[in-house]
C-alpha positions as CSV (number, residue, x, y, z in Angstrom):
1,X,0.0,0.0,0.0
2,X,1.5,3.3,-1.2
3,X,0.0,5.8,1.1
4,X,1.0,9.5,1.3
5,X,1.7,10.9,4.9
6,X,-1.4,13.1,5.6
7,X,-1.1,16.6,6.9
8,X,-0.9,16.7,10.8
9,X,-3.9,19.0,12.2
10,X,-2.6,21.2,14.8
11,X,1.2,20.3,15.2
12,X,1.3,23.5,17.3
13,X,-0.5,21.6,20.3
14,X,1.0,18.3,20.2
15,X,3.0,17.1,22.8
16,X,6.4,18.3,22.5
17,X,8.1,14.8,23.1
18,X,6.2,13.8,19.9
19,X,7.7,16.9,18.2
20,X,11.1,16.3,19.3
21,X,10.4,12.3,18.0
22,X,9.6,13.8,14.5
23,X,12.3,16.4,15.1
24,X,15.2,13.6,15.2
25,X,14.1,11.4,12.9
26,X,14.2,14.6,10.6
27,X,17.3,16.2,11.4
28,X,19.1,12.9,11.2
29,X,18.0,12.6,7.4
30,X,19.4,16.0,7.1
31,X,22.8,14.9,8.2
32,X,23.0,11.9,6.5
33,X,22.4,13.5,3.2
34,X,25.1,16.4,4.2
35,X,27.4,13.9,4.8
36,X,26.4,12.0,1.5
37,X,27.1,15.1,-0.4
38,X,30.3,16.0,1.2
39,X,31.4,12.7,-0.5
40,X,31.2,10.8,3.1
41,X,30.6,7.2,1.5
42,X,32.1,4.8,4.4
43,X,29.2,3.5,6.6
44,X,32.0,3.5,9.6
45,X,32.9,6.9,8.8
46,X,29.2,8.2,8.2
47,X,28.4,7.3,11.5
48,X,31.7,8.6,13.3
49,X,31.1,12.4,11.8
50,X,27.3,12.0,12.1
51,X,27.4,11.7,15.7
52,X,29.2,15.3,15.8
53,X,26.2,17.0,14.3
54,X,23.3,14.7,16.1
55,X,24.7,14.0,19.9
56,X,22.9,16.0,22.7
57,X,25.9,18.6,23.2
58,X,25.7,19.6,19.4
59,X,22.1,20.1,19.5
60,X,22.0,22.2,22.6
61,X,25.3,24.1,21.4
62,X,23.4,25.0,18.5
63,X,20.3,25.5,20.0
64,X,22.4,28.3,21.8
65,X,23.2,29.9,18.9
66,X,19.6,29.9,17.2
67,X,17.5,31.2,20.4
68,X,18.4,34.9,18.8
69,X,17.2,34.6,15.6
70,X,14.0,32.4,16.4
71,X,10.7,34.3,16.4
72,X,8.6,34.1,19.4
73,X,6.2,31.3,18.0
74,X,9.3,29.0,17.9
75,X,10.8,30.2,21.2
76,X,7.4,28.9,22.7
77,X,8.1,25.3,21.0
78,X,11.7,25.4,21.9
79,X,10.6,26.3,25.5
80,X,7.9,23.5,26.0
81,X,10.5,21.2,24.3
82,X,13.1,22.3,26.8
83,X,10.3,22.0,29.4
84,X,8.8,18.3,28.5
85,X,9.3,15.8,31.3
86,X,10.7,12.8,29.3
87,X,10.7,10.3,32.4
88,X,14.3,9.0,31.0
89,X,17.6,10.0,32.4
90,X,20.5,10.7,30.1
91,X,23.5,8.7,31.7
92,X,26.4,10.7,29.9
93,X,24.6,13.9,29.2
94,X,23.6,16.9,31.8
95,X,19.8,17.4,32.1
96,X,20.2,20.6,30.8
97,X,22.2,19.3,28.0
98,X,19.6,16.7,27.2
99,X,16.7,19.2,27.8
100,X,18.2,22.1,25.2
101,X,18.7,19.3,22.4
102,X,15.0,17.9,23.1
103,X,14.2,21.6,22.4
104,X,16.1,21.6,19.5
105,X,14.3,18.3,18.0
106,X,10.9,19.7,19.1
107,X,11.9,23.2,16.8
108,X,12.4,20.9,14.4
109,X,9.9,18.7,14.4
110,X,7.2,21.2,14.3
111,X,9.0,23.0,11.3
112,X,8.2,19.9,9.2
113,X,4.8,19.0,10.9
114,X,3.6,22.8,10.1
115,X,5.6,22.1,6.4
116,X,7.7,25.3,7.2
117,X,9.7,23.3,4.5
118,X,11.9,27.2,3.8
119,X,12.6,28.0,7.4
120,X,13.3,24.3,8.6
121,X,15.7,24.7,5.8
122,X,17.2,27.9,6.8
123,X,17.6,26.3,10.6
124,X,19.1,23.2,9.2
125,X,21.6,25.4,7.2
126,X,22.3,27.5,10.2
127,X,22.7,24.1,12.7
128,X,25.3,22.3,10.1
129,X,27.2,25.4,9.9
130,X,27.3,25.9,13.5
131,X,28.5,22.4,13.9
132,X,31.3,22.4,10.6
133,X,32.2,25.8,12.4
134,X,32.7,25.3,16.1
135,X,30.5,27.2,18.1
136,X,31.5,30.6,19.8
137,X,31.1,31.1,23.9
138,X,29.1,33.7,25.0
């Protein structure tokens, strides 16, 4: 069965774990492709320089660096992200850590559940050059 994803009614008052679930799934596809098109073919190697972009300390570093460009309908989704109660504890990872890239993924995910396909774009742009670039302390 060949079934086109339907439109999600009201992404704006899901649940912000779900958000950050579509958000990952999403943003990894966007990494994998950057790294596909960097010429990146080795599965090892795809994985080793994928986890730079997706781990929990790139996410919130780059979340960091977004919060002043976002508008104040995203700072409300990075902020219930951030908020979200997950009822898992990161072993490695600070909360905080865990909690800023959760917001990150929730951004994300409602960017593409809204099909905000040019500003999910610009983000994704601005979160791989934040990671190729190193990220400057404030």
């Amino acid at each position: 069965m060949n079934k086109q994803m339907e439109q999600v009614e009201h992404p704006e008052l899901m649940n912000a774990l779900v958000l950050a679930y579509m958000g990952d799934a999403i943003y990894e596809v966007y990494v994998r492709q950057h790294l596909i098109c960097l010429g990146q073919c080795k599965p090892q190697l795809l994985h080793q320089h994928a986890t730079h972009y997706v781990s929990a300390k790139a996410q919130a570093a780059i979340l960091h660096q977004l919060m002043p460009s976002l508008s104040d309908e995203e700072i409300q989704i990075v902020k219930r992200g951030r908020n979200a109660k997950s009822g898992t504890v990161p072993k490695n990872t600070p909360v905080t850590v865990y909690r800023h890239s959760t917001a990150f993924e929730a951004l994300i995910g409602y960017l593409y559940l809204t099909e905000n396909s040019e500003r999910l774009q610009q983000i994704i742009d601005q979160a791989l050059y934040i990671v190729e670039h190193g990220v400057e302390e404030s």
